[in-house]
Every structure is written in C-alpha cells, then in structure tokens.
C-alpha angles and dihedrals in degrees: 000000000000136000092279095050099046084044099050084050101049101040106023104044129067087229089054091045083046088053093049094048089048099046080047094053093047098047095049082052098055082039088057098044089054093051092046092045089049082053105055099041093052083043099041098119088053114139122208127242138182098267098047109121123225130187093221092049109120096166108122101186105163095033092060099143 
C-alpha cells in the first residue's frame, strides 16, 4: 500500500473516518488513565472532607421534598 491508498482509506470512506474516531477515542482514553494515574499518585495522602465532590455521590441531604 502506498500514501494514496492509505490516504483514500483514512480520509474518503466511512470505514477509514470510523478508524480515525476510534484510534482518537482510544488515545484520549489511555491519555486520560495516565493523567488520572499521575493524580492520584502526586495526591495519594489526600484526606476527605465534607465538602469533597464525587461523581458517584447520590446523597441529597439538603433537597430532601
């Protein structure tokens, strides 16, 4: 395969755009896990207050109807 053929494929086929929006996602991914690994290493001793948000968090304890 040369340039152009590799280049028709990327950029002029559905399945080429679907193999540039998957090689982005996964990059951005391992690009994520790296960042969040370099956090929480840097942030390891971190103690938790009151006031600390997570994303997982369902208590509602002033919007109680």
């Amino acid at each position: 395969m040369n340039f152009e053929e590799i280049y028709h494929f990327l950029f002029e086929t559905m399945p080429g755009i679907g193999v540039l929006v998957g090689i982005g996602l996964l990059a951005s991914i391992i690009v994520c896990v790296i960042l969040e690994r370099k956090t929480r290493k840097q942030f390891k001793n971190h103690e938790k207050t009151e006031d600390d948000w997570s994303l997982f968090d369902d208590d509602e304890d002033g919007e109680e109807n």
